[in-house]
Each structure stands twice: as C-alpha cells, then as structure tokens.
C-alpha positions in Angstrom: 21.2 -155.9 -32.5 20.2 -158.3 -30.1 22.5 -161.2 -29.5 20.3 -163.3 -26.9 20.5 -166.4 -28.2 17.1 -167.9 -26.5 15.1 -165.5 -29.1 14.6 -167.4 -32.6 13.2 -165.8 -35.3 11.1 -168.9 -36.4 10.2 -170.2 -32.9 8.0 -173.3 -32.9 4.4 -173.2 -32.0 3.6 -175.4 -28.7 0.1 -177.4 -29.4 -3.1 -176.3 -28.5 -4.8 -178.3 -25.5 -8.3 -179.5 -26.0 -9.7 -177.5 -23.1 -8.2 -174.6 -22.0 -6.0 -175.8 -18.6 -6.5 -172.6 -16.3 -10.5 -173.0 -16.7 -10.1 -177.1 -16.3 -7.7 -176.8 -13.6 -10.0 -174.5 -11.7 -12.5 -176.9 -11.8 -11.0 -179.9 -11.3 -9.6 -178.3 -7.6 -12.9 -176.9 -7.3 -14.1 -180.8 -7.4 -11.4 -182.2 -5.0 -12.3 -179.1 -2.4 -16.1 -180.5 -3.2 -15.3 -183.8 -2.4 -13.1 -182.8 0.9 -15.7 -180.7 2.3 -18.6 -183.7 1.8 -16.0 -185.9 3.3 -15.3 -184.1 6.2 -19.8 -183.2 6.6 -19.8 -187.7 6.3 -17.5 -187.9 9.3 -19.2 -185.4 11.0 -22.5 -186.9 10.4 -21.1 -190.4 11.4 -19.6 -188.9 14.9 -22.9 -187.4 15.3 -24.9 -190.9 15.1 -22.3 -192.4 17.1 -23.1 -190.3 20.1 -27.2 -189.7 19.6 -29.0 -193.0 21.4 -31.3 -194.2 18.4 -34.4 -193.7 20.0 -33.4 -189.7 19.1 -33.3 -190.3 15.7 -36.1 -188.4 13.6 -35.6 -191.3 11.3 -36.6 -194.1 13.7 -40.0 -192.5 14.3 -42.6 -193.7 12.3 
C-alpha cells in the first residue's frame, strides 16, 4: 500500500476561476509589453521633435 500521507482519498476540489488564468495572464502581459513598446515609440517621437527645427515639420505646412 502506499503510506504517503499527502495523498487523500477524498481530496478537496480547488474553485474554478472565472476566466481561465494561463489565457488571461497571457494577455494581460501581452498589454503591459503593448503599453511599453508605445511608451518607448512616445519618447522616441518626443526626442525626435526636440531635435527637428519646426519649420521641418510636415505638420506646420499648410
């Protein structure tokens, strides 16, 4: 017989999340890494500005 006492013959059943937490996970890093890369693309778009004179700007022409 097996004598290892962390097998129970009536174990209890853990709950059921809502959403299943590998699929939500994944998404909710697949957000953050989202956000991160826009954040970085915003700094590099503000560094870019920073150095172009306005006159450059394709949005100053009218």
């Amino acid at each position: 017989m097996n004598s290892n006492p962390s097998l129970s013959l009536n174990p209890t059943p853990e709950p059921l999340p809502l959403l299943p937490r590998s699929a939500w996970n994944s998404e909710v890093t697949r957000l953050k890494l989202l956000f991160k890369a826009k954040q970085a693309l915003d700094r590099e778009e503000q560094a870019f500005r920073a150095r172009t004179p306005i006159a450059d700007s394709p949005h100053s022409q009218a």
